[in-house]
C-alpha positions as CSV (number, residue, x, y, z in Angstrom):
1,X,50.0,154.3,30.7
2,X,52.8,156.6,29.3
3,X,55.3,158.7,30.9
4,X,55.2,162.4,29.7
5,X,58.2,164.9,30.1
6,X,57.4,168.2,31.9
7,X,57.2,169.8,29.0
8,X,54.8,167.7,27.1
9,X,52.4,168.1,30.4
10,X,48.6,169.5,29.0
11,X,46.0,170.3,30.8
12,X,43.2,167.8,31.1
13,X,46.0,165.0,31.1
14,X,44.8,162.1,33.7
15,X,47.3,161.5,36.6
16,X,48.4,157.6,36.8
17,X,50.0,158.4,40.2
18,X,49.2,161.0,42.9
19,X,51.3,164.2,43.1
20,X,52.3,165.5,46.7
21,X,54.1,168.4,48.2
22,X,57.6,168.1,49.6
23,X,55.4,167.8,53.0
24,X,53.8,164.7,51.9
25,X,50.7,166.7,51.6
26,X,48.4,165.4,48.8
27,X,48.0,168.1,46.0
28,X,46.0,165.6,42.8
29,X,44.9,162.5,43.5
30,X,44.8,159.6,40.7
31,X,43.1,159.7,38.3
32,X,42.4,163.5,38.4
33,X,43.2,166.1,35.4
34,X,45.9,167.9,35.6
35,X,45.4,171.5,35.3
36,X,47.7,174.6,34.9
37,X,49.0,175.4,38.1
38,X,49.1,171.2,38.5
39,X,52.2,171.6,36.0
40,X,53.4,174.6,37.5
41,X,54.0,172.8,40.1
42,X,55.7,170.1,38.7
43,X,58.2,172.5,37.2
44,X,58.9,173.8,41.0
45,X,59.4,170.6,42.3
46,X,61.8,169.6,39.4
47,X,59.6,166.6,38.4
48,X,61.2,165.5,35.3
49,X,57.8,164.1,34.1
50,X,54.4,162.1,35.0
51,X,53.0,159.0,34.6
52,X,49.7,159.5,32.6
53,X,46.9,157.1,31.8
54,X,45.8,157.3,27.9
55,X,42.2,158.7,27.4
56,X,40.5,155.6,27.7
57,X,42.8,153.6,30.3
58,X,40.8,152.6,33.8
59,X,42.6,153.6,36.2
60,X,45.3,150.2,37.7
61,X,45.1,148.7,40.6
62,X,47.7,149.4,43.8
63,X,47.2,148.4,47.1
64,X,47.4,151.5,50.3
65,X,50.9,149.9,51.2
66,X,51.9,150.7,47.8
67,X,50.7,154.2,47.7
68,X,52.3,154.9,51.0
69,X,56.1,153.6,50.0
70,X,56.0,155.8,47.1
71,X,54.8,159.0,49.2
72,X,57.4,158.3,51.7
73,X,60.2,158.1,48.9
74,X,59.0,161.1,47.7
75,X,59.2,163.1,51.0
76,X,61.8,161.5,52.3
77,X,63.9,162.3,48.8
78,X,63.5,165.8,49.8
79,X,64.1,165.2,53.6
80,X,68.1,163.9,52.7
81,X,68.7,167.0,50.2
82,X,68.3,169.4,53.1
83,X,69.9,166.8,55.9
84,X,73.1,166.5,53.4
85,X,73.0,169.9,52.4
86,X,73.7,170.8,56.4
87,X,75.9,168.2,57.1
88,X,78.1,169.6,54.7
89,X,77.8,172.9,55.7
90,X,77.3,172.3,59.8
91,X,79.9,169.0,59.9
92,X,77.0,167.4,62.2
93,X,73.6,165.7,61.1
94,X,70.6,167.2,62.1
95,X,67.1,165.4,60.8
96,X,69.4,162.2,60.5
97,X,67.9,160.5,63.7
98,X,64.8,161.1,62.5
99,X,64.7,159.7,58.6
100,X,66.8,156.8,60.2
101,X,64.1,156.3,63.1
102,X,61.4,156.4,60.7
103,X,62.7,154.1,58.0
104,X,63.5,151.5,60.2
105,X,59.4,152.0,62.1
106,X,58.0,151.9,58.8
107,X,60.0,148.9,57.1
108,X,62.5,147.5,59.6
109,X,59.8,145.8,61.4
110,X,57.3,144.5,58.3
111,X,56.1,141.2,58.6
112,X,55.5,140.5,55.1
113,X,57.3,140.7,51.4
114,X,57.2,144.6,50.5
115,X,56.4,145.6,46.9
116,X,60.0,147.6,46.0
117,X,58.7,149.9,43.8
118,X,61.3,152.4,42.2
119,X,60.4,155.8,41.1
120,X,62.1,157.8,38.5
121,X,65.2,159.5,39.0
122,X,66.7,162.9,37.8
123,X,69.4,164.4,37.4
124,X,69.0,166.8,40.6
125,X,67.8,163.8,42.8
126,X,69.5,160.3,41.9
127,X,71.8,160.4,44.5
128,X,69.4,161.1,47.6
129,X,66.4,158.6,46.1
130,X,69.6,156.3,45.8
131,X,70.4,156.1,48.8
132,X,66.9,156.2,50.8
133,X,66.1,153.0,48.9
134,X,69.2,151.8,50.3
135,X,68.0,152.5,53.8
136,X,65.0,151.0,53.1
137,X,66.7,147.5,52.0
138,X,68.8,147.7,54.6
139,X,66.3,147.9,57.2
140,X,64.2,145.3,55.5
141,X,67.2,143.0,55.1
142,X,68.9,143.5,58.7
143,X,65.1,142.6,60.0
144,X,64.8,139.4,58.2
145,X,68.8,138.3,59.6
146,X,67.5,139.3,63.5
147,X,71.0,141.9,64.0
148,X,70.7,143.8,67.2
149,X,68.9,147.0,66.8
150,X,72.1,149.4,67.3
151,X,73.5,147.4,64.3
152,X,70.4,148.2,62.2
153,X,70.2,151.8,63.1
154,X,74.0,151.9,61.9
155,X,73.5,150.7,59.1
156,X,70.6,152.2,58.0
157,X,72.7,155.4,58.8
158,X,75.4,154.8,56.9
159,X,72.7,153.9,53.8
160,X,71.7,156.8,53.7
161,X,75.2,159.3,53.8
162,X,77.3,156.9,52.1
163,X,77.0,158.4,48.7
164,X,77.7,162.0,50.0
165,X,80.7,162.6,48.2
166,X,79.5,162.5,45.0
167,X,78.0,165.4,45.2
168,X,81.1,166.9,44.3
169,X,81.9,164.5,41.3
170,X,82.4,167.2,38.4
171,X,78.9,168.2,36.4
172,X,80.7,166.9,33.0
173,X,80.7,162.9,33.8
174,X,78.2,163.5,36.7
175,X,75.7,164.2,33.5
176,X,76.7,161.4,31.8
177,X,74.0,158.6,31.4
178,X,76.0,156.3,29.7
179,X,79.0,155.3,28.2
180,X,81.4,155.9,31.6
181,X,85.0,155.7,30.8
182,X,87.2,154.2,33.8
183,X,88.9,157.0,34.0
184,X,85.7,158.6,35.3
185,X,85.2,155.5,36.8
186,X,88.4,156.8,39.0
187,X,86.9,160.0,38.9
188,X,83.6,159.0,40.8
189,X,85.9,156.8,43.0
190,X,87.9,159.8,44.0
191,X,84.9,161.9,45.6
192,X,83.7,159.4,46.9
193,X,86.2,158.6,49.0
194,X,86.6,162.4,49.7
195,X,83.5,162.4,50.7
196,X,84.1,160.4,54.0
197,X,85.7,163.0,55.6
198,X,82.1,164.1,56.1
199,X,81.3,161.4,57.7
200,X,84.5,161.6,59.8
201,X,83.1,165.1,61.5
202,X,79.5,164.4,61.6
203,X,79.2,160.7,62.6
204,X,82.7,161.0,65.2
205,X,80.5,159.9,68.2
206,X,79.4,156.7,66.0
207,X,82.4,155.0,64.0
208,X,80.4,152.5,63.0
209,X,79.2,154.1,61.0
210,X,81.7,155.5,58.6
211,X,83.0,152.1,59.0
212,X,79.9,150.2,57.4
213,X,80.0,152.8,54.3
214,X,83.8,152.5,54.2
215,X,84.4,148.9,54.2
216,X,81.1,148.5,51.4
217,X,82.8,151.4,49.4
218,X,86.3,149.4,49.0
219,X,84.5,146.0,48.4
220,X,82.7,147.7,45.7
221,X,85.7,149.3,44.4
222,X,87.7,146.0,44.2
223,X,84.5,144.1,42.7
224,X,84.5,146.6,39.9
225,X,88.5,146.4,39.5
226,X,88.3,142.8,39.6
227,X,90.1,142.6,42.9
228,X,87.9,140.8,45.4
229,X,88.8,139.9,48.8
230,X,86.9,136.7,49.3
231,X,87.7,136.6,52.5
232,X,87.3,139.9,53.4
233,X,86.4,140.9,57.1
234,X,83.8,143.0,56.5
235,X,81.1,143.8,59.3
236,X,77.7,142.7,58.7
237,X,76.6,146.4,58.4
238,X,78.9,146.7,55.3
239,X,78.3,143.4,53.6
240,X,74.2,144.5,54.1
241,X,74.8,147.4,52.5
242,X,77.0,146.1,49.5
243,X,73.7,143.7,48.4
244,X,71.5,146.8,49.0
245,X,73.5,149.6,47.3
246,X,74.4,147.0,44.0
247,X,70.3,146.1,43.7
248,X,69.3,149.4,43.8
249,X,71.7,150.6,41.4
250,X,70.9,147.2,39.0
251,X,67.3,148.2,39.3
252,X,67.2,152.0,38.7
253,X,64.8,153.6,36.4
254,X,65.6,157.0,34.8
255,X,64.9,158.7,31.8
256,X,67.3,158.0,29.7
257,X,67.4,153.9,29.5
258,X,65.0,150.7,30.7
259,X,66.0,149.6,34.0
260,X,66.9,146.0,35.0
261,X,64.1,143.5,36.4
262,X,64.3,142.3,40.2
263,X,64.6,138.9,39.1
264,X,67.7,140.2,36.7
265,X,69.5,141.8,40.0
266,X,68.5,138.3,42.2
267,X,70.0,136.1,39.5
268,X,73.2,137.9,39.0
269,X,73.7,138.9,42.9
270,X,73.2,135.3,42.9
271,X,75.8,134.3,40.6
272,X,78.3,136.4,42.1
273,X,78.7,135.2,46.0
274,X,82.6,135.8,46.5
275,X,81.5,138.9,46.4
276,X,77.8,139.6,47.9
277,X,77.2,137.7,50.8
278,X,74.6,134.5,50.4
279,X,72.9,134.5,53.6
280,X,72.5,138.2,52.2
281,X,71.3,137.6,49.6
282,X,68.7,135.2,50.1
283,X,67.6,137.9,53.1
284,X,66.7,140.3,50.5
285,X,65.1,137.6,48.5
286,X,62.6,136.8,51.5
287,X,62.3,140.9,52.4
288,X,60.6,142.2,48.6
289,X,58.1,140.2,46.1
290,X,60.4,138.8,43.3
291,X,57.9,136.5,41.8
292,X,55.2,136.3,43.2
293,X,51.9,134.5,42.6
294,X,50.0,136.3,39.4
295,X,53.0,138.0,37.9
296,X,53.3,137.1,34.2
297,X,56.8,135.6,32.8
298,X,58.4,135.0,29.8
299,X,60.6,131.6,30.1
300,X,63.9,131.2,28.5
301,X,62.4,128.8,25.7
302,X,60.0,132.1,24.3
303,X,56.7,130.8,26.3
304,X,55.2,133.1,28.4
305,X,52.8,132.6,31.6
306,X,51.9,133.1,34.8
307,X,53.7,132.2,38.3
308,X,50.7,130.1,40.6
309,X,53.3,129.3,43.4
310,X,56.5,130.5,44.4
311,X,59.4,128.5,45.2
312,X,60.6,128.8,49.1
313,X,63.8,127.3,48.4
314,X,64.7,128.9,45.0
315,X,62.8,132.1,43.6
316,X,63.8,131.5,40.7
317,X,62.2,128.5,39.6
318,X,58.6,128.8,40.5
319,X,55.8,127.0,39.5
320,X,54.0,128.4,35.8
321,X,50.8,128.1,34.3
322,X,51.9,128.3,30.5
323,X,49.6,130.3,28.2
324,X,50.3,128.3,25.1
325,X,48.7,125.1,26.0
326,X,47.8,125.8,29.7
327,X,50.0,123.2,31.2
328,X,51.9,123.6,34.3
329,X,55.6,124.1,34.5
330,X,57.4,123.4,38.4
331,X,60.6,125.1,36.8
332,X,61.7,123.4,40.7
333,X,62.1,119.9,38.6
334,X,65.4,120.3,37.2
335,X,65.1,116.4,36.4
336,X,61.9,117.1,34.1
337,X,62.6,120.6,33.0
338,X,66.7,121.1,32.6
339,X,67.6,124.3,31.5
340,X,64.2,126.4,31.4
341,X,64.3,129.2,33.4
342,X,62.6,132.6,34.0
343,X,64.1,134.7,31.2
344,X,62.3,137.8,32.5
345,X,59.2,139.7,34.3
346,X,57.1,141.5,32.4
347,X,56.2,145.1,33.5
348,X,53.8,148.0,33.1
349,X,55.2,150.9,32.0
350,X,55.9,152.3,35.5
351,X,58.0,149.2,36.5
352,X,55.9,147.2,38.2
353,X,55.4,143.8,38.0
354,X,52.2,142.9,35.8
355,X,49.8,140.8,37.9
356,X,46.6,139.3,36.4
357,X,44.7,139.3,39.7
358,X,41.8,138.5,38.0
359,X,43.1,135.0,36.5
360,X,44.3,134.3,40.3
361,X,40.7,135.1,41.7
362,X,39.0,133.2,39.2
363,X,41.4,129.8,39.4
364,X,42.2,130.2,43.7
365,X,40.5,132.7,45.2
366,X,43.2,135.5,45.4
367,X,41.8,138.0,48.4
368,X,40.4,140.7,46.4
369,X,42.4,143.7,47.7
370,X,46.0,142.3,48.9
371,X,49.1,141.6,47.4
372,X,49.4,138.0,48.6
373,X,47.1,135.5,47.3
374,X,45.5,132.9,49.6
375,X,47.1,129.5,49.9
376,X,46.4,127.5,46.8
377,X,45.0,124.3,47.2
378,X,47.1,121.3,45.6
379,X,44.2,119.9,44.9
380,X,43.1,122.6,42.5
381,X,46.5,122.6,40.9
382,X,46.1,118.7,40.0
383,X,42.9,119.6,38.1
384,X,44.5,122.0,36.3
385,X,46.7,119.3,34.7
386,X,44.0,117.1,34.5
């Protein structure tokens, strides 16, 4: 799989992911050819490029689940632009209800692990694909801690308005990939805050929600000037939002530079709990697949191998099958195993995790189509190390 700029786009290319219209309605499907009015087309939607599968690749496997996130990112993307665009202009929301309504149906109710797959961002469209993957978290995380459905609804809300201001943020450091000063730091800062007086006009009937954004944005701010308030009041709404608003910005994926693994965003959210909230935390943890069963690893002394069973009480030490001499690793015994950790995941090219269903079938009987694998036997795990 490669990823090909819109300009580098040929006819006859193979599509690694389906392209749809700002509708949701599908336009190529996998695995077909692009042709000329295919790229057309992704010039008018400002695509900045495709995922394309080499001449001889078969086509990898994603589940429907997988297939739908993506398509309602992509719509959805499109859905804020407008809503912002008239909340600006109007000083009310319009299709705000709505997005909010139907992020929290599809994912603020899910009964299983969801597979947080980001997409790339532009330019044009960081800022609005930012912040409806913060909804989503949010909804996923405020279902896992049981808050009252009004408090989910705000603060799904506020996800996705709270980054309004930066629309404004002036086009010389807004292009910037890399290499932000602080003074543009306080630049970005200063329209952001501006950019509450939006919410003032447009959310007046709900406080709540300019207050979730609010008290998120000045944790943030004093997390990154080194000022935290451990003891800071915040509402659950905003301390929700903090954990989902840093992940998603840890995790990113644009054109310009790799993004930061999952496991990379756990461990340092993690390591940082005076400032994002444990309980949190380890809600987001049980919401998305970290490691999950078939994923291969790299551990921190170079071996690499393949997670067989997570670890319920710390994702980060699961158990490994090692590819170097097949032995089995529970990273869980500290006593036996010390300092060896997960270094990283290792990823396709699109950013998901690599999963060798077929060594999970073989050795326990992963369900052919799903995410999850069956329950592994103990048993078979003991005959492994025999």
């Amino acid at each position: 799989m490669l990823f090909v700029k819109q300009d580098d786009l040929k006819e006859g290319m193979r599509l690694a992911k389906p392209i749809y219209d700002r509708k949701g309605v599908l336009l190529y499907e996998r695995d077909s050819k692009l042709t000329r009015q295919g790229i057309e087309s992704v010039h008018n939607f400002g695509i900045i490029g495709l995922y394309i599968l080499e001449p001889a690749e078969p086509l990898p496997p994603i589940t429907e689940e997988d297939i739908a996130f993506e398509k309602f990112q992509m719509v959805n993307t499109f859905r804020i632009q407008d809503e912002w665009k008239y909340i600006r202009e109007k000083g009310q929301p319009s299709a705000t209800p709505t997005i909010v309504s139907q992020v929290i149906k599809s994912y603020g109710r899910l009964d299983h692990k969801l597979n947080f797959v980001q997409s790339l961002r532009s330019q044009e469209d960081k800022h609005y694909k930012h912040c409806l993957n913060v909804a989503i978290l949010c909804a996923l995380i405020s279902h896992k801690m049981n808050i009252k459905l009004n408090e989910q609804n705000d603060v799904v809300t506020a996800a996705l308005v709270h980054d309004i201001g930066k629309l404004d943020i002036p086009p010389e450091i807004a292009a910037k990939s890399e290499g932000l000063t602080e003074a543009d730091m306080d630049v970005i800062y200063k329209y952001e805050a501006l950019g509450f007086q939006f919410l003032d006009r447009a959310f007046g009937t709900t406080p709540s929600v300019k207050r979730t954004a609010q008290q998120a944005f000045r944790q943030s701010e004093s997390i990154r000037k080194d000022r935290v308030e451990k003891n800071a009041k915040l509402t659950i709404g905003a301390r929700i939002l903090l954990v989902a608003d840093k992940f998603d910005s840890i995790t990113a994926m644009n054109e310009h530079a790799l993004p930061t693994s999952e496991i990379s965003a756990i461990r340092y959210l993690m390591d940082h709990p005076e400032a994002y909230d444990a309980t949190v935390t380890d809600a987001l943890i049980d919401s998305i697949n970290i490691l999950v069963p078939g994923c291969t690893v790299e551990l921190t002394n170079g071996d690499k191998g393949l997670v067989i069973t997570e670890n319920p009480r710390n994702v980060l030490k699961p158990v490994v099958l090692t590819f170097s001499d097949n032995s089995i690793i529970d990273l869980g015994q500290e006593l036996i195993y010390g300092n060896l950790d997960i270094k990283d995941v290792m990823k396709t090219m699109d950013n998901r995790v690599s999963v060798d269903r077929g060594a999970m079938e073989a050795m326990f009987g992963m369900k052919k189509n799903s995410a999850e694998p069956e329950a592994i036997d103990p048993s078979l795990l003991a005959s492994l190390e025999n």
